[in-house]
C-alpha positions, 0 to 999 in steps of 0.5 A: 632784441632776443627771443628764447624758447623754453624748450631749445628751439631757435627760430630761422629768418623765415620763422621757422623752427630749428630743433637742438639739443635741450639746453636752458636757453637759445638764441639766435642772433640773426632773428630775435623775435618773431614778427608777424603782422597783426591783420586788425591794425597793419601799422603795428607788428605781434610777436608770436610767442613761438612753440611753447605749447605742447610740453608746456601748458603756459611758459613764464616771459620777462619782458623788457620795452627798451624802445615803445609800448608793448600792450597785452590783448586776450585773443578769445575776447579781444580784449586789452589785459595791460601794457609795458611802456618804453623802460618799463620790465615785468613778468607774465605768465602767457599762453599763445593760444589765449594772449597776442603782444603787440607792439606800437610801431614796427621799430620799437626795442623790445626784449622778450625771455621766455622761460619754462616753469620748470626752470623757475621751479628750480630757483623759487621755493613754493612759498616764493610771493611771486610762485604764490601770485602765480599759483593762485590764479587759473591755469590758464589765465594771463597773469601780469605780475604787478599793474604798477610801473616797474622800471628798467634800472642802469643795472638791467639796461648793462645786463641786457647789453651784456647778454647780446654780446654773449650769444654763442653755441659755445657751453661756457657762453651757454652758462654765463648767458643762463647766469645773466638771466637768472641776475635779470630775474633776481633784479625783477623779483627784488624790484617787485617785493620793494614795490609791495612794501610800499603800502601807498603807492605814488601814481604819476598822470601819462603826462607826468610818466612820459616827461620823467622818460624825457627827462632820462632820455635828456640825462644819459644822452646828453655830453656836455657839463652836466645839466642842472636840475632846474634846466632839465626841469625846464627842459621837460616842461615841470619844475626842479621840486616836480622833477626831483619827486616825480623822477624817484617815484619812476626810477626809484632814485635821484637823478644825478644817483641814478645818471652816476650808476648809468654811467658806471655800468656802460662803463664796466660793459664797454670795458669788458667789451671792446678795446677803448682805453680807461681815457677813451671810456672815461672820456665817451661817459662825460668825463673830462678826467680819467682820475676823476672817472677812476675815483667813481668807478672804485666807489661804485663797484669796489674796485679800479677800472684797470683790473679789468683792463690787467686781465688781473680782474678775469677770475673775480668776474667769472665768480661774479657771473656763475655765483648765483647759478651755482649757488641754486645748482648746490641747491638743485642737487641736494 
């Protein structure tokens, strides 16, 4: 779990802050989030927004529930303004003096990047839908950028991955941590105007959101021969038509497309970041073959799994990485 202040701060294990530098983001490894004890219900755990007032009226906070439920509660009236469920993101506009976040047990897995509106300035134009959304309201209103289910994709979920073993003072890993997020945020943001164009949206029932985050859960953890739709069906009490259209509308795409680019992307992380081999990698996946994971790894991203083992991948993954960073940096500076 990560927590970043807009403005350089990082938070100590006892909570407190340490002052830096300014840079874009800083992270802590040692104390993510800040935890403070919601007294109306000590059975759940509040994260403190950290000190974003001050330089800033309000700060912009992506957040992503990996684990649990995040709900959002204005603190002047005590009253409930939303929630995030377990692998659901969105994007917020907060204020610590008028919104607490609280989550629903103490080990739920929430990550919170807190951003400035300076930094998103720089990356969306005023006439953005999104810095509309934002624009338009009072300032000191919470703002949730859509009420409708926004889902945490294979992508995301390896981007998140990548930006927890990314955590460094070193100014290369500043960057590549700064171009994660700026990725993360293109992802939301593209996530957000596919949903708007959807002119009637499909609303599942709880029962019908809480089955398909079973049956993702049944799908990614499970390592044997790969299971059947009908058996996953009944695995999470519906049948293979309910499955097959319920777990669309949720993840925005089939199951067995969506297990493949799950896969694929724990497979390019856990290439980049430990020392297992292409076999030991194809193997953990759920592959009996390493050809057979070599063939899906080449269609998927265009390339064989063993030029990022050569080393003879290292140049094309660093463009991959700062490409959009310096893009708007081209941008910035003209």
């Amino acid at each position: 779990m990560l927590h970043m202040t807009p403005s350089g701060e990082q938070l100590t294990l006892k909570g407190e802050f340490n002052h830096y530098q300014e840079n874009a983001f800083s992270l802590n490894t040692r104390m993510a989030i800040s935890y403070g004890i919601n007294l109306e219900d000590k059975e759940k755990v509040e994260i403190t927004l950290g000190n974003i007032e001050g330089r800033y009226a309000h700060c912009y906070q992506m957040v992503f529930v990996l684990k649990g439920k995040l709900s959002l509660h204005d603190r002047r009236f005590n009253t409930s303004i939303g929630e995030i469920s377990t692998q659901q993101h969105n994007f917020c506009r907060l204020s610590s003096k008028s919104v607490k976040l609280v989550m629903s047990e103490p080990d739920d897995e929430i990550v919170c990047i807190n951003i400035s509106e300076e930094f998103l300035s720089r990356y969306l134009t005023e006439e953005h839908p999104l810095k509309k959304h934002f624009s338009n309201q009072k300032s000191f209103k919470t703002i949730i950028l859509t009420n409708r289910g926004m889902y945490i994709t294979p992508e995301m979920s390896a981007i998140l991955q990548r930006i927890g073993h990314s955590i460094s003072d070193k100014f290369c890993n500043q960057l590549l941590l700064e171009s994660k997020v700026i990725e993360l945020m293109a992802l939301q943001i593209t996530q957000y105007e596919e949903l708007e164009r959807i002119q009637t949206p499909t609303t599942l029932k709880k029962e019908e959101l809480e089955r398909m985050q079973q049956a993702r859960e049944i799908l990614i953890g499970h390592t044997g021969e790969q299971l059947s739709l009908r058996t996953l069906a009944h695995l999470v009490g519906t049948n293979e038509y309910n499955l097959k259209r319920d777990f669309k509308t949720v993840f925005g795409t089939s199951v067995y497309r969506y297990l493949s680019q799950y896969k694929m992307e724990q497979a390019k992380d856990l290439m980049i970041t430990t020392n297992n081999t292409i076999a030991e990698i194809s193997q953990r996946i759920g592959y009996k073959h390493a050809t057979h994971f070599t063939s899906a790894f080449k269609k998927y991203f265009g390339y064989l799994p063993n030029k990022i083992k050569s080393g003879k991948l290292s140049l094309l993954l660093l463009i991959e990485d700062f490409s959009v960073l310096f893009e708007n940096l081209e941008i910035f500076i003209m």
